[in-house]
C-alpha positions in Angstrom: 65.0 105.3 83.4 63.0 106.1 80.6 61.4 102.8 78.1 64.0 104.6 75.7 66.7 103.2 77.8 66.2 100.2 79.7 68.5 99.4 83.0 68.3 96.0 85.0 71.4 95.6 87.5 71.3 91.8 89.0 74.4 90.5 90.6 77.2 92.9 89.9 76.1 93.3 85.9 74.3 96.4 84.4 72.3 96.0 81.1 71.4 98.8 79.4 68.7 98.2 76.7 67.6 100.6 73.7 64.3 99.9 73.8 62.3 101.4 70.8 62.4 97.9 68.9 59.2 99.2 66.7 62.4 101.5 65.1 65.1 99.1 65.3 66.5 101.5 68.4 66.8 104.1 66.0 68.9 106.6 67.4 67.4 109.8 69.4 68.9 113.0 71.4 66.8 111.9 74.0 68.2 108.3 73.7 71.5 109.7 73.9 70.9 111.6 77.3 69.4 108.6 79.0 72.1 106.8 78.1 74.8 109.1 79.7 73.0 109.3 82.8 72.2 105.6 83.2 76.9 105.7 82.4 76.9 107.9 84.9 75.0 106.1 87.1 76.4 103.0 86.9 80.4 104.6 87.2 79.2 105.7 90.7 76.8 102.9 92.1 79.3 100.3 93.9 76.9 97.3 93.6 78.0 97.4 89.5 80.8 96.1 88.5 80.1 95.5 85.0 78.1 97.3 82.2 76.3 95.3 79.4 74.9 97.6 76.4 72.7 96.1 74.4 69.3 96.5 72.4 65.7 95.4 72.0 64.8 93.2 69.3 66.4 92.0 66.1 68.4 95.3 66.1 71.5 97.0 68.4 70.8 100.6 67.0 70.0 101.1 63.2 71.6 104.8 63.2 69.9 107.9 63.3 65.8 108.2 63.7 64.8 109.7 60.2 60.7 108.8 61.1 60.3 112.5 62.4 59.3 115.7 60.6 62.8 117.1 60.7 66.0 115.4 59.9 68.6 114.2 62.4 71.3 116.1 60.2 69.4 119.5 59.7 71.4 122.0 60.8 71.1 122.8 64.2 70.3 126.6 65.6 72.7 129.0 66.6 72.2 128.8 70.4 72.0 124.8 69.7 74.1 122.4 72.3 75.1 120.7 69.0 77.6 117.9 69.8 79.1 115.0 67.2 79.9 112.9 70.6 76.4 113.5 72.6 77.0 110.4 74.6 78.7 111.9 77.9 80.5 110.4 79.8 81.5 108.1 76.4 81.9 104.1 77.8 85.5 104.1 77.9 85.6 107.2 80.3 83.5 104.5 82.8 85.8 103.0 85.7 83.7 100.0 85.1 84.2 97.3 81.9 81.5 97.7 79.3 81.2 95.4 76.7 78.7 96.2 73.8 76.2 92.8 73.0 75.8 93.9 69.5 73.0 91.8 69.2 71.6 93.1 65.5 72.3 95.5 63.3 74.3 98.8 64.6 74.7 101.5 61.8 76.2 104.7 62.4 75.9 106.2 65.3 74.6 103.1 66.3 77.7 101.0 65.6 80.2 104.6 67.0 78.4 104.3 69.9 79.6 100.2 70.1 83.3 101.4 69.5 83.3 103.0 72.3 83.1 100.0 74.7 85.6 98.0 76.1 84.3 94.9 74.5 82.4 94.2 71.4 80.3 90.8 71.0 78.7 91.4 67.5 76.0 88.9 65.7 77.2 86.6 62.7 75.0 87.7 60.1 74.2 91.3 61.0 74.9 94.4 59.1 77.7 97.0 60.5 79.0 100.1 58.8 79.5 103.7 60.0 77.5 105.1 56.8 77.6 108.8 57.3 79.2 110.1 54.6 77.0 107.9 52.1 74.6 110.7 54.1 76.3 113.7 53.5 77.6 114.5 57.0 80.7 112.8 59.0 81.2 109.5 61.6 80.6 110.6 64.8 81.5 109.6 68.5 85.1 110.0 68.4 85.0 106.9 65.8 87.9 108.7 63.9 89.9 108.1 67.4 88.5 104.8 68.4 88.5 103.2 65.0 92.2 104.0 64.6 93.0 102.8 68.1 90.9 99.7 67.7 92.1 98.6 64.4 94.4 101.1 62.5 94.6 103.9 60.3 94.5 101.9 57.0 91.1 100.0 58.6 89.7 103.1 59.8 89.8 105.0 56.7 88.4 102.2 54.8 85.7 102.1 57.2 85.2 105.7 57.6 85.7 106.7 54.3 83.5 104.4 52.2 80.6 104.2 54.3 80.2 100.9 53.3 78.2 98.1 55.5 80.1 94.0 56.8 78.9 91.4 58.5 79.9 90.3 61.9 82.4 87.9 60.8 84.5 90.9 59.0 83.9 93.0 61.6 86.4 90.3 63.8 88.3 90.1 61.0 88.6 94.0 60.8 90.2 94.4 64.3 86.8 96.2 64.9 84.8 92.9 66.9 86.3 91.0 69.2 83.9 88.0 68.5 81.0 87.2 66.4 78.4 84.4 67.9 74.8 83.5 66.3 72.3 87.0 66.7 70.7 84.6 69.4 73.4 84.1 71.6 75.2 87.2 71.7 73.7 88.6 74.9 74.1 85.3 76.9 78.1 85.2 75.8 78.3 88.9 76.9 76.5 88.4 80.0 78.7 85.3 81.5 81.4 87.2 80.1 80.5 90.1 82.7 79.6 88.0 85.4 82.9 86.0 85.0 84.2 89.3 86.1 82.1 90.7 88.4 82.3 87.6 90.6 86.0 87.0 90.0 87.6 90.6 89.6 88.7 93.5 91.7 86.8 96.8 91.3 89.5 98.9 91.5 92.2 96.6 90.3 90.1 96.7 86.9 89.4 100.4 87.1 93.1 101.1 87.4 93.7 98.6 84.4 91.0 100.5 82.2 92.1 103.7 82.8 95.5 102.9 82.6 95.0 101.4 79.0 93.0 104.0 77.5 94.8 107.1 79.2 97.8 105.2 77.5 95.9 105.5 74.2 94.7 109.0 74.5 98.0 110.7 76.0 100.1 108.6 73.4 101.9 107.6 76.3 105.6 105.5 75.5 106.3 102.2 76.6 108.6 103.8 80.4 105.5 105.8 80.7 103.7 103.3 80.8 106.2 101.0 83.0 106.4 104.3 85.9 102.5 104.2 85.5 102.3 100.4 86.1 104.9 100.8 89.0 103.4 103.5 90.7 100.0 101.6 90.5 101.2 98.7 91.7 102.8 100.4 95.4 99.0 101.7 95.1 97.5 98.1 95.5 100.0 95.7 96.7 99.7 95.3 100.4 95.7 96.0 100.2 93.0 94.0 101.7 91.8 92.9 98.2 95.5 91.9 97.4 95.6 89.8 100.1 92.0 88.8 99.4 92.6 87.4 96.0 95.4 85.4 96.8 93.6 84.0 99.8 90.6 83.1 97.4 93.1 81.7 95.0 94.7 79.5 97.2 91.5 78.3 99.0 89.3 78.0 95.7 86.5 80.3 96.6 84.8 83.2 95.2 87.1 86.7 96.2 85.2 89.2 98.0 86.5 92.2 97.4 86.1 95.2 99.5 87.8 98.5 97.9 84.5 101.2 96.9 85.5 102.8 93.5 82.8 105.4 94.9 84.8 106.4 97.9 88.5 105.0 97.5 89.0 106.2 93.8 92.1 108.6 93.0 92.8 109.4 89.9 96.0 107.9 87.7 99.4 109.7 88.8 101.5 111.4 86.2 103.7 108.9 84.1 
C-alpha cells in the first residue's frame, strides 16, 4: 500500500494509518482510493478479523488538503467520477468490525469518514466538527445518514447544520463517540479492544451480527423483521463447528478456535 495509507495486519487486527502527518493526514482522492482498497482487502483476507483506522501523528485527518494549486471543492469536470462518498466499500459495508482510533483531530471528511465505523475511540482534548458548510459546500460520506442513526436527528442537524467544532468529551456526550481516553492512549484502547475480539469472537458469528445491525438501520427494518432475521440466522449457525467450538472453549477456559472462512462460507442475509 502506498505511504498515504499505511496497513500492518499482526494477529487477527488490521491497522490502517493515514500517513501524511507533515499535513495532519489531510485528506486526498488518492487517500481515499487506497483506503477502499486496503477495506476491500481486508473484508476478503481470512487472517483479519478486525480493522483499526487510525492516523499518523498528533492528527486523525484534519479534512480536506487545501496545500495544492486547486481547491478540493472546485467544481469538478463534466466527465468527472465526482462522488460526496469516495470511500468504497464505506467501513460499515465490511463483514469485519472496524473501530476508528480517532487519535487527533478529524474535521470534515476527516471526522465523516470516522462515523462510518463500527466503533469510535476519540482523544479528550481534540477538535471534531463536520465543518463543511462553514466552507460553502455540504457534509459528506453519508454523514446525513450515519449521524442520524448514530445519534439523532436533533444531534445531527446541530452538527451538520452549524459546522461548528467539540471536543472529545462532547463528542461522547453527543451520542457521536463511544469513548474519549487521553490523545496518547487512544490507539492502545482501540487495539486491545480489537484483539479482545479477534482472539475471543467468531468470524462469521460477528459478520452476521454487523450486517444484521446495519441492514436493520438501512432497510428501516421493524422489530418481527428483525426477530424472523435473528431466527433465520440463528438455524444458520447453531449446530456448526464454531457453535460447538465456543461452548467447548467456554466450558474448558481456553482461547476458541474458530474455523468458518468469511471468504468461502459467506451468504448473504435472507429476506426478513
Amino acid at each position: 500500500m502506498s505511504a498515504d495509507v499505511l496497513v500492518e495486519v499482526q494477529a487477527g487486527v488490521a491497522v490502517l494509518t493515514l500517513n501524511r502527518p507533515e499535513r495532519l493526514n489531510a485528506y486526498t482522492a488518492g487517500m481515499g482510493t487506497l483506503l477502499g482498497r486496503a477495506y476491500r482487502d481486508c473484508d476478503e483476507d481470512d487472517d483479519v478479523r478486525v480493522v483499526v483506522l487510525t492516523g499518523a501523528g498528533r492528527a486523525f485527518c484534519a479534512g480536506a488538503d487545501f496545500s495544492g494549486g486547486a481547491s478540493p471543492f472546485d467544481a469538478p469536470a463534466q466527465d468527472s467520477a465526482f462522488s460526496a462518498s469516495p470511500i468504497d466499500p464505506a467501513a460499515f459495508e465490511l463483514r469485519k468490525p472496524v473501530i476508528a482510533a480517532v487519535n487527533g483531530h478529524a474535521v470534515g471528511i476527516g471526522l465523516t469518514i470516522a462515523l462510518q465505523a463500527d466503533i469510535r475511540i476519540v482523544a479528550d482534548d481534540a477538535k471534531y466538527g463536520v465543518v463543511q458548510v462553514r466552507r460553502g459546500v455540504l457534509p459528506d460520506c453519508m454523514s446525513h445518514w450515519t449521524l442520524t442513526h448514530l445519534t439523532s436527528l436533533g444531534v445531527a442537524a446541530e452538527v451538520l447544520l452549524t459546522g461548528r467544532t467539540f471536543t472529545g468529551d462532547e463528542a461522547v456526550a453527543l451520542g457521536i463517540a463511544n469513548r474519549s481516553l487521553p490523545a496518547d492512549q487512544v490507539l492502545a484502547h482501540a487495539l486491545d479492544l480489537a484483539r479482545d475480539i479477534a482472539i475471543n469472537v467468531a468470524p462469521m458469528s460477528a459478520a452476521l451480527s454487523k450486517r444484521l445491525l446495519w441492514d436493520s438501520a438501512i432497510h428501516g427494518y421493524t422489530p418481527r423483521q428483525v426477530a424472523s432475521l435473528e431466527t433465520q440466522l440463528h438455524h444458520r449457525v447453531m449446530g456448526t463447528a464454531d457453535a460447538a467450538e465456543g461452548v467447548a472453549a467456554f466450558v474448558q477456559k481456553r482461547p476458541p478456535q474458530f474455523s468458518a472462512r468469511i471468504s468461502s462460507d459467506w451468504t448473504a442475509l435472507p429476506e426478513p
